[in-house]
C-alpha positions in Angstrom: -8.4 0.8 24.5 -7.9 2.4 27.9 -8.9 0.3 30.8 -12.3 0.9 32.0 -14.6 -1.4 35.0 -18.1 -1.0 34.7 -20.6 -2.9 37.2 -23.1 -5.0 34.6 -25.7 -6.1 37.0 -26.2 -8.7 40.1 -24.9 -12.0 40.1 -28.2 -13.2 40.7 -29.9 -11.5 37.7 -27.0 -13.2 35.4 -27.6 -16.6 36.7 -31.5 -16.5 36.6 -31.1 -14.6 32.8 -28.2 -16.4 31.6 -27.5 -12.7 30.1 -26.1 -8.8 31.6 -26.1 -5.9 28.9 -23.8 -2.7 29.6 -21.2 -0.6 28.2 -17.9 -0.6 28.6 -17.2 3.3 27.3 -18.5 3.1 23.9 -19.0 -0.1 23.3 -22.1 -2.3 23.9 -21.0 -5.6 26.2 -23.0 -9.0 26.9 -22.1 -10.8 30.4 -23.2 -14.4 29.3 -23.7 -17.0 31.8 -22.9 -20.6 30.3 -21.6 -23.7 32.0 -21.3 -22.2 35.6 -19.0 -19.5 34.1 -19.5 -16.0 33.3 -18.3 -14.4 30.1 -18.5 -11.2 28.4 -17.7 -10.0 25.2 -18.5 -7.2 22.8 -22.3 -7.1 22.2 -22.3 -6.7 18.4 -21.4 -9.1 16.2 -18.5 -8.0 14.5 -20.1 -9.3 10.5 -23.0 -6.7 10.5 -23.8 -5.6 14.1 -26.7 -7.9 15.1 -26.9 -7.9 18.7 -25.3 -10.5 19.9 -27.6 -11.2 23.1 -30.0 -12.2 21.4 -28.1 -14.8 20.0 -27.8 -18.7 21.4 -25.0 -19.9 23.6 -23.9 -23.3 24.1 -20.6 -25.1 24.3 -18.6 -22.2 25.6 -19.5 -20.6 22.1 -22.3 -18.1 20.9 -24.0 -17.6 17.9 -25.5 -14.4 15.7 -29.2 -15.6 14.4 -28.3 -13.2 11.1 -25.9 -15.3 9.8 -25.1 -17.6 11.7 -21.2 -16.7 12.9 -19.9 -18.4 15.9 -17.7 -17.0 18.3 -15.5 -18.8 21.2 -17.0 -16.9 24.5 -13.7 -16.8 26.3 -11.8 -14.7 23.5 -14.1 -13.4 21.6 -13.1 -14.8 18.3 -14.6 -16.1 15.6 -14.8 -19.8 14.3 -16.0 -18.4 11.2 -13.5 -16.1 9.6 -15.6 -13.8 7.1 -17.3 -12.5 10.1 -14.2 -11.2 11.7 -13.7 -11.1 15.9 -15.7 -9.7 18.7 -13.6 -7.8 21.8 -13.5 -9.8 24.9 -13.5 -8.8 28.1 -12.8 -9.8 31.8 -15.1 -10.4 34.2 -14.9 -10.6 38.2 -17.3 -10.7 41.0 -17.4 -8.5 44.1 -20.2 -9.6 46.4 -23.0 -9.8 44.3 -22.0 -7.2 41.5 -20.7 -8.8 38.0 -17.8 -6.5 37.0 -16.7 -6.0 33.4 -13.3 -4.6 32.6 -11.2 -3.9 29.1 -8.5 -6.3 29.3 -5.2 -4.8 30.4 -2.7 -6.6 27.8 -5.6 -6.0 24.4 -3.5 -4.3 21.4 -5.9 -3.0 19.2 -3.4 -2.0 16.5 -1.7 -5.5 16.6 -5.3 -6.9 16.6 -5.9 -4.9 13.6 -2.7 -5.5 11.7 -3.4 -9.5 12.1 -6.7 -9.4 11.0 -5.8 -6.9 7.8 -3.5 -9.6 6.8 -6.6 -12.6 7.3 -8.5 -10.1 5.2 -5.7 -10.2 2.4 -5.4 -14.1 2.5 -8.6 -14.8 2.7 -10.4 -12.0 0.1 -12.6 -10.8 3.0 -13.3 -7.0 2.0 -15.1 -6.5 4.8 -12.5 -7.2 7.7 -9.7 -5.5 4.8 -12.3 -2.4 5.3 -12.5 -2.9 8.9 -8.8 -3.3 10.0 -8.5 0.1 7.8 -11.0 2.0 9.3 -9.5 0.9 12.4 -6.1 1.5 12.1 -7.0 4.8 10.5 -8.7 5.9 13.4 -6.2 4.4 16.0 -3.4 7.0 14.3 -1.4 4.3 12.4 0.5 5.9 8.8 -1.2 5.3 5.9 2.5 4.7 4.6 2.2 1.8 7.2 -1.0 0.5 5.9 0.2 0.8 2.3 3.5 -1.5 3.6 1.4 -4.8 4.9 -0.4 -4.5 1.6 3.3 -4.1 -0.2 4.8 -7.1 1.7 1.8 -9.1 1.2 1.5 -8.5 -2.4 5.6 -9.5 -2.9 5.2 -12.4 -0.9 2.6 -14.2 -1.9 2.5 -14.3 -5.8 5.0 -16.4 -7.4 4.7 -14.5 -10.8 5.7 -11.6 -9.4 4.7 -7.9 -9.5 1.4 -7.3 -11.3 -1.7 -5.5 -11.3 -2.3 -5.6 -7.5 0.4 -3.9 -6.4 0.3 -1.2 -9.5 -3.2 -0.5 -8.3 -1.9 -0.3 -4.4 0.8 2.2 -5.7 -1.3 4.0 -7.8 -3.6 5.1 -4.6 -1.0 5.7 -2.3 0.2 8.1 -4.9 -3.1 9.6 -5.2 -4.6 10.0 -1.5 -2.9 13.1 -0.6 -5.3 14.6 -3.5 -8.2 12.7 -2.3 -11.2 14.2 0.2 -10.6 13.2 3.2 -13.3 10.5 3.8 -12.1 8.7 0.4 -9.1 7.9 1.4 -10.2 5.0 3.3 -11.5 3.9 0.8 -8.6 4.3 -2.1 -6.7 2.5 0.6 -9.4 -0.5 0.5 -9.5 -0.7 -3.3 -5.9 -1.8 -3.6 -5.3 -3.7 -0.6 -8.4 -5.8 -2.2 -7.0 -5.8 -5.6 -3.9 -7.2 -3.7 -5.9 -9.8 -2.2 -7.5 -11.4 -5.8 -3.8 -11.1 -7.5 -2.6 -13.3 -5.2 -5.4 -15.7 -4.4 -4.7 -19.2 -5.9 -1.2 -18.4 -6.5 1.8 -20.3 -4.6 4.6 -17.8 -2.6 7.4 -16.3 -4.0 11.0 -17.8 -3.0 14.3 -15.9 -3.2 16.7 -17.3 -5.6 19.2 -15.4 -3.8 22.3 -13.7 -4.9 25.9 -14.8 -6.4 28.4 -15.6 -3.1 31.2 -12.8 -5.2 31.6 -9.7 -5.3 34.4 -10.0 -7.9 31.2 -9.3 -10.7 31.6 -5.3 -11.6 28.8 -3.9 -11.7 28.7 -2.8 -15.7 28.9 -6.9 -16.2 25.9 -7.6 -14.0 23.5 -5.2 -16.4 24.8 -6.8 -19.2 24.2 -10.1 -18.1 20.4 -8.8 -16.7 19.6 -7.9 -20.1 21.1 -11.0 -22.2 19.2 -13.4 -19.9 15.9 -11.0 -20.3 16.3 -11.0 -24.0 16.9 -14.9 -23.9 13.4 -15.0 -21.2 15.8 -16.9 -18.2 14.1 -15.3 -15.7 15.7 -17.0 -12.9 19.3 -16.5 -14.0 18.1 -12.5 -14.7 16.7 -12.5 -11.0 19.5 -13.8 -9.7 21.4 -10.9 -11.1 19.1 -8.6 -9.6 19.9 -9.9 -6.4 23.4 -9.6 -6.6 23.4 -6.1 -7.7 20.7 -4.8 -4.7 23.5 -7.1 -2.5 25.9 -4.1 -2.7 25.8 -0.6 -1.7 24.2 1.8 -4.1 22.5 -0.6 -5.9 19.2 0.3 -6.4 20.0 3.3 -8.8 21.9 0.5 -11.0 19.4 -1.9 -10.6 16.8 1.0 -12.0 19.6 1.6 -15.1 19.3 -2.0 -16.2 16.3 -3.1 -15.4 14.5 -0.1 -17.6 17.7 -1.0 -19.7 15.7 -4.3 -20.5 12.0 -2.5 -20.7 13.3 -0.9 -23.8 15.6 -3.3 -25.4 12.4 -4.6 -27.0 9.6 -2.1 -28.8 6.7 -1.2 -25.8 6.7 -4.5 -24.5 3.4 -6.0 -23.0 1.2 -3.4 -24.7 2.7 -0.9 -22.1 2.1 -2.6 -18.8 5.8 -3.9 -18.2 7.0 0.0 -18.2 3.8 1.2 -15.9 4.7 -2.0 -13.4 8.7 -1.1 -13.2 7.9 2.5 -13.1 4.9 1.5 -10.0 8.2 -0.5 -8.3 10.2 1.9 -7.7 7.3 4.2 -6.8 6.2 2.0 -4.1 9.8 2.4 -2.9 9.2 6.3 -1.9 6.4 4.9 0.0 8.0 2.3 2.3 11.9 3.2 1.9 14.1 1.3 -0.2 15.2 -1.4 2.1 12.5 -2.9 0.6 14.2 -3.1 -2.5 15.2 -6.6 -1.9 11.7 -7.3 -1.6 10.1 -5.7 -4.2 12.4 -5.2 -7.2 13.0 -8.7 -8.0 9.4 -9.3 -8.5 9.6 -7.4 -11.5 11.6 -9.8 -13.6 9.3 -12.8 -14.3 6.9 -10.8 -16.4 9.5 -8.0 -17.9 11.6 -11.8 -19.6 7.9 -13.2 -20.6 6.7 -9.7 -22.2 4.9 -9.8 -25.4 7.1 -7.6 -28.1 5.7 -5.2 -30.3 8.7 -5.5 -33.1 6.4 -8.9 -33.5 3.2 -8.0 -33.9 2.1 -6.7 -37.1 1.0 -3.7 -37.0 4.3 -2.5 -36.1 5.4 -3.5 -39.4 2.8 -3.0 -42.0 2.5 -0.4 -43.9 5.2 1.3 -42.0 8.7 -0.4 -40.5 7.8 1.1 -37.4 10.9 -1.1 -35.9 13.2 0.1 -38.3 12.4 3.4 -38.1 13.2 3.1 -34.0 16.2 1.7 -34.8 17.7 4.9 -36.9 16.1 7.4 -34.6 17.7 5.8 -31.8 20.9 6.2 -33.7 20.8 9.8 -33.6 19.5 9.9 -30.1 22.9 10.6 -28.6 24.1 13.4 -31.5 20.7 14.8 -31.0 21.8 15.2 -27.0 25.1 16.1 -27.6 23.3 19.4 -29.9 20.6 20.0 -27.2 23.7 20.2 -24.4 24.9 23.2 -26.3 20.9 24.6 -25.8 20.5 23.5 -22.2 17.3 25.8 -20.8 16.2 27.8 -24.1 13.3 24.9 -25.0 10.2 26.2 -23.6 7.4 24.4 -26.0 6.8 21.4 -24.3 2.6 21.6 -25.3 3.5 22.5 -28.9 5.7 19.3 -29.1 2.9 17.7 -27.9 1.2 18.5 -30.7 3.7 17.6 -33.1 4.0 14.2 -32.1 0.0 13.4 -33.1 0.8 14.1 -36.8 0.0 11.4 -39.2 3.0 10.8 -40.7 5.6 8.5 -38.3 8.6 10.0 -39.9 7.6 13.9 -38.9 6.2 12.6 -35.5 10.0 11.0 -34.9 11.5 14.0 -36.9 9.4 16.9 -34.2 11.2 14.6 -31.2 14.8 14.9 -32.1 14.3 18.2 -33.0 13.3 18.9 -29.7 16.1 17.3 -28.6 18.3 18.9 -30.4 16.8 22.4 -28.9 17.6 21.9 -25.5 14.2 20.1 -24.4 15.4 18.1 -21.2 14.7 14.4 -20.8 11.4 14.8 -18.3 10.3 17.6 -20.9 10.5 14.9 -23.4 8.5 13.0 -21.0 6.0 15.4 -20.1 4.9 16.3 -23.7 4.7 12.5 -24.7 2.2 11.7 -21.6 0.3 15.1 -22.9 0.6 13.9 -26.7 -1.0 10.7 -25.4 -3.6 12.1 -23.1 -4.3 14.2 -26.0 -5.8 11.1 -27.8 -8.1 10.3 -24.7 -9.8 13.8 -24.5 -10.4 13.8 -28.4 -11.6 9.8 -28.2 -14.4 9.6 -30.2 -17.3 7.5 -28.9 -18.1 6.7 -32.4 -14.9 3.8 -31.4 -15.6 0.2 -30.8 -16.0 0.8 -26.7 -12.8 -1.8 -26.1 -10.8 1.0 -27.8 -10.6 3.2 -24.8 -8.2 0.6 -23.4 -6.0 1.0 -26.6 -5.3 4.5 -25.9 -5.2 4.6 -22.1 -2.3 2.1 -22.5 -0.2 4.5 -24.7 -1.3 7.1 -22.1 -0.2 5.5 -18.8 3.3 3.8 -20.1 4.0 7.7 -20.7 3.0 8.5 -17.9 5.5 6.0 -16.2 7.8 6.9 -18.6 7.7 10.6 -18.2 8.4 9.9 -14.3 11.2 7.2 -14.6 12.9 9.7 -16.9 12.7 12.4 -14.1 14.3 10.0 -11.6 17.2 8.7 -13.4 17.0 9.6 -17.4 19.5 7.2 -19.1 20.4 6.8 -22.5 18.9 3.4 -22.3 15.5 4.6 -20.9 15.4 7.2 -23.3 15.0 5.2 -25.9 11.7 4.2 -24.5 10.2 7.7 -26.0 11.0 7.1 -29.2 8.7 3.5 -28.6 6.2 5.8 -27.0 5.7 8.4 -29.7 5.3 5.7 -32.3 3.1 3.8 -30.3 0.7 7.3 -29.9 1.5 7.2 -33.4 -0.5 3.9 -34.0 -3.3 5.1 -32.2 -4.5 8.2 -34.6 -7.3 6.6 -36.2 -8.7 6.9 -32.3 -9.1 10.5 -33.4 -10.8 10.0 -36.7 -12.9 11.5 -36.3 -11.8 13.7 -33.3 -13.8 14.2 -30.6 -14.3 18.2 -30.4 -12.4 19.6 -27.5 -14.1 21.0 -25.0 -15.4 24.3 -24.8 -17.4 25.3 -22.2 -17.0 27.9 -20.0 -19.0 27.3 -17.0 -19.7 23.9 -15.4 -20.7 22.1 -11.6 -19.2 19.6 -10.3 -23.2 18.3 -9.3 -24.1 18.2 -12.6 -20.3 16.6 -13.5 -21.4 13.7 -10.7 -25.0 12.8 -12.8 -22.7 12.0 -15.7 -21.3 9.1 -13.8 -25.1 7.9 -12.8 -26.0 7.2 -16.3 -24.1 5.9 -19.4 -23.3 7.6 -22.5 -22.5 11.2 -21.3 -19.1 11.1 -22.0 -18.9 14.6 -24.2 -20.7 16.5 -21.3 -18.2 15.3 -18.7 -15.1 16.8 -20.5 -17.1 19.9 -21.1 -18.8 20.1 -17.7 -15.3 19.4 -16.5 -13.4 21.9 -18.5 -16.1 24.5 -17.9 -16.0 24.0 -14.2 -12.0 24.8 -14.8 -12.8 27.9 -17.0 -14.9 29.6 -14.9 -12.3 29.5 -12.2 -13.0 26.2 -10.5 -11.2 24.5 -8.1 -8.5 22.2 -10.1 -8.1 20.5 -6.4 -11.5 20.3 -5.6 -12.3 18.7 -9.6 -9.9 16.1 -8.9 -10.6 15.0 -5.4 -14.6 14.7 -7.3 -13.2 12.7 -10.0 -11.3 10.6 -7.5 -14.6 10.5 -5.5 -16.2 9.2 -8.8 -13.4 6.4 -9.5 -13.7 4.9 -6.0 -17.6 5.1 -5.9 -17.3 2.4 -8.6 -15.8 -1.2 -8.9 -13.4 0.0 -10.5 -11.1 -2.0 -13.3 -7.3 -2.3 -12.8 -7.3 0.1 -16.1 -9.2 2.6 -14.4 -6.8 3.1 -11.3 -4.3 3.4 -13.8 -5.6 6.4 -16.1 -7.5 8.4 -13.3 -4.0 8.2 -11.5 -2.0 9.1 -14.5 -4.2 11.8 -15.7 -4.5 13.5 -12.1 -0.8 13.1 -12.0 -0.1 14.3 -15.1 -2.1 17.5 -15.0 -0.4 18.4 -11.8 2.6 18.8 -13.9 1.1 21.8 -15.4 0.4 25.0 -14.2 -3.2 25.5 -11.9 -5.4 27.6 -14.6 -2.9 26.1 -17.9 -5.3 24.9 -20.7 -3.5 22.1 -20.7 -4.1 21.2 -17.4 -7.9 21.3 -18.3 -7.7 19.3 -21.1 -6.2 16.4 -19.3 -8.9 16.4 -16.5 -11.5 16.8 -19.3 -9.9 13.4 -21.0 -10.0 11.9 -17.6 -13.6 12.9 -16.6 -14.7 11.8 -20.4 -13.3 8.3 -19.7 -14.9 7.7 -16.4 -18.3 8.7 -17.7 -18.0 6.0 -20.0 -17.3 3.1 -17.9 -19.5 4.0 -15.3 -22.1 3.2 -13.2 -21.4 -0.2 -11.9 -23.2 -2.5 -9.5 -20.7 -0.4 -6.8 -20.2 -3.4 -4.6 -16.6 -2.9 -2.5 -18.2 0.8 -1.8 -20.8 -0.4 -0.4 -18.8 -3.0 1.8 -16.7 0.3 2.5 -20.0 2.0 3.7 -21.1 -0.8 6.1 -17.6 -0.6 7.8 -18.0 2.7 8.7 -21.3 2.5 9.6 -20.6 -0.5 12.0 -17.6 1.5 13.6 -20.1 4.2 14.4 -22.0 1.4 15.8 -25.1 1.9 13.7 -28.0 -0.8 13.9 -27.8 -2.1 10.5 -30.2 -5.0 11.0 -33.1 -2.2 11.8 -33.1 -0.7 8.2 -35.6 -1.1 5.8 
């Protein structure tokens, strides 16, 4: 705030009125006049703007008639923390004027960085939207905001990584495809979803390396995984620690700790591959000296996973677990072949295709095949995630409504899948796509009946926004979508609207993680490919049937922004 001295009025007029308004630059100011001292501070209250001169002061302190906040006259802040601090400023006297000046040593980035965190600790969305909007507009990163809410979310949740954080991740990854004015707001989402993971939860505490370096390094990953597969998390975290200890660790740590994600059959319905896959993501956002940090918090729920060889399903009428076990066995023969055909596999969409067959056998039988034709891991990768996102377009709404979450968590562990085998594909890992296609596998009778793809060639994104305003328009969103596509759309401009739609809602950790997989995931096609289109359809089907909501955190979003414009909200109707 630069420094700025304004004259607010006579002495005399503040001691007869016990009250001065002015403006220091922009901002509205009060000179108040309590106890044979003069005060000033910012003349809106900082909860919802009410003037805050025609509040009552007593006690050194002053307080809003809206809702009754209190703040301490001499600094401005607040005794009541929802409602977030007022600026102070100084005051001196020459002769009989009443001078108000910004004070000289006031930090408004550090201001807003403290109060960002009382947001977070305290679930306040509205100083969280605030201290965004703030920091935003002061020129901080967003890769800085995106870091309190990463350190935060590590620190104060003793179980570890979890949906927070994957939602945090998940819209850092997706604001550069965002309009402009949403980001904000994306930003806000998951910092708040940080903010309930960790409410009622005690800190996390290091349990700190081994004191030796005498442990090679192959030794540590096999320890990490015996003590996963025994669920001693503390003795695997510890291992963890010791590895990300020594230089070059972190691409070993990521070996053996998606080592362990796949040692079991699609552990915790999907979620334990999407959160390790979200780790490591969130380390291209702040750098990976936070791996110490981060990583770790990743074991607690990868040893407690649920695992599918148990469930049923898996094993009747089909030994789905047996079957992974002999096509994992000619996993490596399979890549020895495909060496020998390195760059002549060019059918990634057409495996797609393949995998959705009915019968497990030819769905494993089209993969190693693949395989064996040269198709390189992250092609692998990329026709699973379109295989599974296949299933979400054709969804019929015939389904019990609870079944959409059965296929978007096939959809989004391949989508963390298909980008953890593009950063480092091991052997290991890949055995997770042999989980993966069974598991899309499992979820054909989604499709039966098949929702009709989309054919439309024409569409608006208007009418593709009314969609989201009522319930049950699911088949016209993929089509108004695809159309919108076909008749040369935008593909940009569809997903910064479908983005638009996902944060205009209060959203479900689910959602964050399908609309970021599926915007994601059609960016890995070619601008114009059908199968690009087909994806965004799926995407735009599934928002249409979760939405509206009672849109609550936007419109806290919308009163932040309306309060940094310096709007009188009190004056509505």
């Amino acid at each position: 705030m630069p420094e700025t001295t304004v004259r607010a009025g006579s002495a005399d007029e503040l001691r007869r009125d016990g009250r001065l308004i002015t403006k220091v630059g922009h901002l509205p100011v009060v000179v108040f006049w309590d106890e044979g001292r003069a005060f000033a501070i910012e003349d809106r209250c900082p909860h919802m703007g009410f003037p805050l001169h025609q509040g009552t002061v007593e006690s050194g302190l002053v307080t809003c008639h809206w809702h009754h906040a209190r703040f301490d006259l001499e600094s401005g802040c607040t005794l009541d923390l929802w409602a977030d601090d007022a600026a102070a400023f100084d005051v001196a006297f020459d002769g009989d004027d009443v001078l108000v000046s910004t004070r000289a040593d006031h930090d408004q980035v550090t201001h807003l960085q403290r109060r960002l965190r009382d947001g977070l600790e305290d679930g306040l969305t509205l100083v969280t939207a605030k201290s965004v909007l703030g920091l935003l507009a002061a020129g901080v990163p967003t890769r800085d905001i995106v870091q309190e809410g990463i350190e935060f979310g590590v620190r104060y949740r003793d179980a570890g990584w979890g949906a927070g954080l994957t939602v945090l991740v998940a819209m850092a990854n997706l604001l550069p495809h965002l309009h402009e004015d949403d980001r904000a707001l994306a930003l806000v989402h998951g910092l708040a979803f940080v903010s309930r993971d960790t409410r009622n939860h005690p800190p996390r505490f290091s349990v700190g390396p081994l004191e030796t370096d005498a442990v090679p390094n192959e030794r540590l990953a096999e320890w990490y995984r015996r003590f996963v597969d025994t669920r001693t998390s503390d003795a695997a975290e510890r291992v963890i620690e010791t590895a990300l200890s020594r230089d070059g660790g972190q691409r070993a740590v990521e070996g053996m700790m998606f080592a362990a994600v796949t040692d079991h059959v699609f552990i915790d319905g999907g979620h334990t591959i999407d959160f390790t896959n979200k780790a490591f993501e969130a380390l291209e956002h702040v750098g990976a000296w936070a791996a110490l940090d981060v990583l770790p918090t990743l074991v607690r729920q990868t040893a407690a996973a649920s695992r599918s060889e148990e469930h049923g399903e898996w094993r009747h009428p089909h030994d789905l677990p047996r079957l992974i076990n002999e096509t994992v066995a000619e996993l490596e023969k399979a890549a020895i072949e495909g060496a020998a055909n390195e760059g002549r596999f060019d059918d990634v969409a057409g495996l797609a295709w393949q995998l959705l067959d009915d019968d497990p056998h030819v769905v494993v039988d089209a993969l190693l095949d693949a395989i064996r034709a040269g198709a390189a891991p992250q092609e692998v990768g990329q026709a699973i995630a379109y295989a599974a996102g296949l299933r979400i377009t054709r969804f019929h709404t015939q389904n019990d409504f609870g079944d959409w979450d059965t296929v978007h968590h096939a959809f989004t562990a391949a989508n963390a899948l298909h980008h953890a085998l593009v950063r480092n594909p091991t052997p290991e890992l890949q055995r997770g796509a042999v989980h993966a296609v069974l598991r899309i596998y499992l979820d054909r009778f989604m499709n039966v009946p098949a929702a009709r793809l989309p054919q439309a060639d024409h569409g608006e994104l208007a009418e593709l926004a009314e969609c989201f305003e009522v319930q049950g328009r699911v088949d016209d969103a993929g089509n108004l979508a695809y159309g919108f596509l076909r008749a040369g759309g935008s593909r940009a401009e569809l997903i910064a609207a479908l983005g638009h739609a996902l944060l205009g809602e209060d959203a479900e950790f689910h959602w964050f993680q399908v609309v970021e997989a599926g915007v994601r995931q059609a960016l890995t096609w070619p601008d114009g490919s059908e199968e690009s289109a087909l994806l965004l359809a799926g995407l735009a089907r599934f928002l249409s049937a979760h939405t509206p909501t009672r849109r609550e955190l936007p419109t806290v979003v919308r009163i932040a922004t309306r309060l940094r414009r310096g709007e009188a909200l009190y004056e509505d109707a």
